[in-house]
C-alpha positions in Angstrom: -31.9 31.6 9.2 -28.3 33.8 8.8 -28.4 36.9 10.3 -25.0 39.2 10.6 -24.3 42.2 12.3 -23.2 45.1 9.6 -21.8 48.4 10.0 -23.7 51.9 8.9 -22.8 55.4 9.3 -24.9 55.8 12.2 -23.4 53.1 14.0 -24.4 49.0 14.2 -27.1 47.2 12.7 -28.4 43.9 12.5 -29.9 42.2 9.3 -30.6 38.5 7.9 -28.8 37.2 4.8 -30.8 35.5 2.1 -28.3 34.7 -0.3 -26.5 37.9 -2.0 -29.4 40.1 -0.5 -28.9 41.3 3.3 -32.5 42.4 4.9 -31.4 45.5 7.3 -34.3 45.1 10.0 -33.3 48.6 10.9 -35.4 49.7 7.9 -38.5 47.1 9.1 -41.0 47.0 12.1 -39.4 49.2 15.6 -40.2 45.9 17.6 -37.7 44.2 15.8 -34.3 43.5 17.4 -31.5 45.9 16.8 -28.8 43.7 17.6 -27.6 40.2 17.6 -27.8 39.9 21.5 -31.4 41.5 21.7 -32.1 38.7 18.9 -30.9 35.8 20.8 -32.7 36.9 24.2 -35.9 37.2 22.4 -36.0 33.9 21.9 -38.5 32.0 19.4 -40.8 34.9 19.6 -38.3 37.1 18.4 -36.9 34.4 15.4 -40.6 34.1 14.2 -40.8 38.2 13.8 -37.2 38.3 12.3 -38.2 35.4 10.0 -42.0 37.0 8.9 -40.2 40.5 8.8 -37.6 39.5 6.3 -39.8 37.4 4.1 -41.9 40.9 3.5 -39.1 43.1 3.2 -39.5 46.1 1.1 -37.0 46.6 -1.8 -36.2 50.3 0.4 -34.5 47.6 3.6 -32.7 45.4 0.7 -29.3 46.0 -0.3 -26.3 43.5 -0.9 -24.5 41.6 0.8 -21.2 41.6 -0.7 -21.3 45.3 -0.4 -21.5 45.6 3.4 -19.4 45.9 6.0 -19.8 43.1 8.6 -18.9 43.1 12.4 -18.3 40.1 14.5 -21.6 38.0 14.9 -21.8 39.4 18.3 -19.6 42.5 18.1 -19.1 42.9 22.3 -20.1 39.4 23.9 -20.2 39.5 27.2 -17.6 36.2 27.5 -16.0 34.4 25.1 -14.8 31.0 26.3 -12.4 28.8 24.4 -11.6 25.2 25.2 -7.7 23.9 24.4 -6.8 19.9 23.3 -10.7 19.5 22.4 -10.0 17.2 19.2 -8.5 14.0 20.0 -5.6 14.3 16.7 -4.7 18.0 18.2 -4.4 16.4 21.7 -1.6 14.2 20.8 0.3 16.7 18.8 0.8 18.5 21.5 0.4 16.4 24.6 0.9 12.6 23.5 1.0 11.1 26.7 -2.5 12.6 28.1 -5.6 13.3 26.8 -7.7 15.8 29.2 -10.3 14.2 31.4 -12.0 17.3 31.6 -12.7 20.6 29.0 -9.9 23.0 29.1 -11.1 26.2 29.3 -9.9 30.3 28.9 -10.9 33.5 28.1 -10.4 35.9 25.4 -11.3 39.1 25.3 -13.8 40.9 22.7 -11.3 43.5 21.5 -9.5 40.5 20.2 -11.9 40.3 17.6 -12.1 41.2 13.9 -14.8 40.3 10.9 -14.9 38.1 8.0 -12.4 39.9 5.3 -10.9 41.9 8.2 -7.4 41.5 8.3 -6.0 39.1 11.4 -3.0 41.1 12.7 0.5 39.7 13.0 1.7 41.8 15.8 5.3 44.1 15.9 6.7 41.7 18.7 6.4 38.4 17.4 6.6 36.6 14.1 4.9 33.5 15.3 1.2 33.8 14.5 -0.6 31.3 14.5 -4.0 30.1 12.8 -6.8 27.6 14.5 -9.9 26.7 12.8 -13.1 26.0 15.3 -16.6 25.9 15.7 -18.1 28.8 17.6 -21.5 28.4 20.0 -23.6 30.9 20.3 -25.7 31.2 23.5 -29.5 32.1 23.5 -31.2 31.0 26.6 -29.2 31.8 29.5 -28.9 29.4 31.9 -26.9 27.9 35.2 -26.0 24.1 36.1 -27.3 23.1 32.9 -27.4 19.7 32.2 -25.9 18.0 29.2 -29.6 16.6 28.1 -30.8 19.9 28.2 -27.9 21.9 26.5 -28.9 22.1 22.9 -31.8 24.4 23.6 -29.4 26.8 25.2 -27.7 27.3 21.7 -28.8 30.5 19.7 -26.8 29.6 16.7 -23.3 28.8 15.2 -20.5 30.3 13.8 -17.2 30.1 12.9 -13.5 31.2 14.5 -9.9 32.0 13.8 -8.0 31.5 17.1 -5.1 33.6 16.2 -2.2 32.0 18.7 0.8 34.1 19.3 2.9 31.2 20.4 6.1 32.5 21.7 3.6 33.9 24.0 1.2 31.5 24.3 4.0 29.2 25.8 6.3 31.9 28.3 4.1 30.5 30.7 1.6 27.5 31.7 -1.2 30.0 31.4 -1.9 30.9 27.9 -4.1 33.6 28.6 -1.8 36.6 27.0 -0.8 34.5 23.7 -4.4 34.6 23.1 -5.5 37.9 23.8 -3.6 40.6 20.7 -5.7 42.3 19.6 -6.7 41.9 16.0 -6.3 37.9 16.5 -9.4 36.3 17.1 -11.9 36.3 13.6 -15.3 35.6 14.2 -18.1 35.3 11.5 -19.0 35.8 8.9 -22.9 35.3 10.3 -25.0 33.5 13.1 -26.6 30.4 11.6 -29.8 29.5 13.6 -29.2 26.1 15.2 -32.3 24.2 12.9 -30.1 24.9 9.9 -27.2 22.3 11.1 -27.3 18.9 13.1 -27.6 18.9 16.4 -24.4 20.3 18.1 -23.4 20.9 14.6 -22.4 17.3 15.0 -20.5 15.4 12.0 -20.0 18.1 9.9 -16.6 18.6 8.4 -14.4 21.5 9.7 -11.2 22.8 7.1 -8.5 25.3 7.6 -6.9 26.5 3.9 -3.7 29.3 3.8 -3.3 30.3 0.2 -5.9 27.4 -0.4 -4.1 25.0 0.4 -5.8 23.0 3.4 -3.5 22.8 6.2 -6.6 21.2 9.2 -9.6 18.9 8.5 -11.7 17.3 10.7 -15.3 16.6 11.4 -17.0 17.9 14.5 -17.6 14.6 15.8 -13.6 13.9 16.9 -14.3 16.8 19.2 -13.0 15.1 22.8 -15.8 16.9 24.6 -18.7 17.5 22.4 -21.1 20.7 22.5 -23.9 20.1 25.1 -20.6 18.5 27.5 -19.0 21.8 26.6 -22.2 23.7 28.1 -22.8 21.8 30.8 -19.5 22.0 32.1 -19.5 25.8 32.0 -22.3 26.3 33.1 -21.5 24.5 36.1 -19.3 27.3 37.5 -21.0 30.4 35.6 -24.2 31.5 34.2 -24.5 31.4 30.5 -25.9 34.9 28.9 -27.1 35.5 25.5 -24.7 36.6 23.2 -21.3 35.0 25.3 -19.6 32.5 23.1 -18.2 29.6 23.3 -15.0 28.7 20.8 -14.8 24.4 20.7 -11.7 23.9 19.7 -9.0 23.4 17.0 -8.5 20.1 14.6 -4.5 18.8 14.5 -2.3 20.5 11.9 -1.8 23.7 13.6 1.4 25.8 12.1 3.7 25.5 15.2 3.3 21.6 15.3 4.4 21.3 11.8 8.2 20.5 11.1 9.0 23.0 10.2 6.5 25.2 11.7 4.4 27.5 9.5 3.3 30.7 10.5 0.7 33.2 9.1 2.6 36.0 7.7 1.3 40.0 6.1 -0.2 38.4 2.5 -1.4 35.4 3.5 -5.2 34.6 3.5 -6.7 31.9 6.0 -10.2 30.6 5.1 -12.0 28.1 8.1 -14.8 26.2 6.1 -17.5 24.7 7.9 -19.8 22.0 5.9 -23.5 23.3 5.4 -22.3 26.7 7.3 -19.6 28.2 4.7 -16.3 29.8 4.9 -14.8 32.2 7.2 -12.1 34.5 5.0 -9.4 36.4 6.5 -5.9 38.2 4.7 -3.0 38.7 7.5 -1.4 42.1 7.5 1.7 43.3 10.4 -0.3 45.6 13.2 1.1 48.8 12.4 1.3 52.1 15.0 1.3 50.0 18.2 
């Protein structure tokens, strides 16, 4: 099942995508959930209502989807963790002599975040924006000290993720924290894809970065160093995982400031991440404007 969160006059809504037609569950049964995080904490009971609910929908709760306005699949999560040198290619660009023994991990911030078709946003201070194509994990079931045999049935759903990277400031420092944190950097979407849809872990499934179409990252999802239940398991040793937080996996090798010479996202550019059996996240640039 896809389900996205959408934008209305009267504020944020959640619906399920069948194809070109968007199901707003708004217009459907009260009991149903309003938002993506109420979706994912209502666990199976909740997919089974969603699921029966949408198959019956009225023509009066149908409108398209290429007409609306998405949101981030979870529009305020309450963490979003993303793990550094997680692809073994991406690792040696950057760090040839050591690959990690354990996940790198840090935080960004939800008002980083835009939608599919949004426009990532090249800040007025620096020129050196970068793009990073990953997988994004969606949690469901929370859980603490989680172990790795037990991780997958934490996972709400999948997604996918521009890591905007503003290098020069990604790099001031060994902490990359503020490099990672413009806002208008991080793109997130276009829809939650329910975790019986893809392999599991969204395992072997092949992961592309294009600017301008022309592909500039591919890998599969199996070169990740440190696959998805380690991911979980590891995090959840020192936090407890909520529905709704997010974790980002990683980025394949060919990232723009490890090119010679480096290539940078730039106002007209578009950057599409495609994810095999998920489908393609789509974002223009534009230069962040009033700040």
């Amino acid at each position: 099942m896809r389900l996205v969160s959408f934008a209305q006059n009267d504020g944020p809504r959640l619906g399920v995508r069948l194809g070109d037609v968007l199901i707003d569950l708004s217009q459907l049964d009260d009991s149903l959930p309003r938002d993506m995080i109420a979706f994912l904490a209502g666990g199976q009971e909740a997919f089974d209502a969603v699921r029966t609910a949408a198959d019956n929908a009225p023509p009066a709760a149908q409108m398209r989807f290429s007409s609306a306005k998405l949101l981030p699949v979870v529009p305020r999560p309450g963490k979003i963790i993303c793990v550094g040198l997680n692809y073994v290619d991406h690792a040696v660009e950057i760090s040839p002599r050591n690959l990690p023994d354990h996940p790198t991990f840090f935080a960004r911030l939800a008002s980083t975040l835009v939608a599919h078709n949004e426009p990532l946003l090249r800040p007025m201070v620096s020129t050196k924006l970068d793009f990073e194509g990953e997988l994004a994990v969606i949690i469901g079931k929370p859980g603490r000290l989680i172990p790795k045999n037990q991780a997958l049935a934490h996972v709400g759903g999948y997604a996918l993720f521009n890591e905007g990277s503003v290098r020069d400031y990604q790099f001031r420092t060994s902490q990359w924290f503020l490099g990672k944190n413009f806002d208008g950097t991080g793109a997130f979407g276009p829809e939650l894809c329910t975790p019986d849809e893809l392999p599991p872990g969204a395992s072997g499934l092949l992961l592309c970065t294009r600017v301008n179409g022309e592909l500039v990252q591919e890998a599969t999802t199996t070169d990740m160093l440190f696959p998805v239940p380690a991911l979980i398991a590891a995090l959840s040793e020192a936090m407890t995982l909520q529905p709704g937080d997010v974790i980002v996996t990683g980025t394949p090798s060919g990232v723009g400031f490890a090119r010679k010479p480096p290539r940078y996202l730039k106002p007209g550019d578009v950057c599409e991440i495609e994810l095999e059996s998920y489908g393609v996240l789509r974002n223009p640039v534009a230069d962040a404007l009033g700040e």
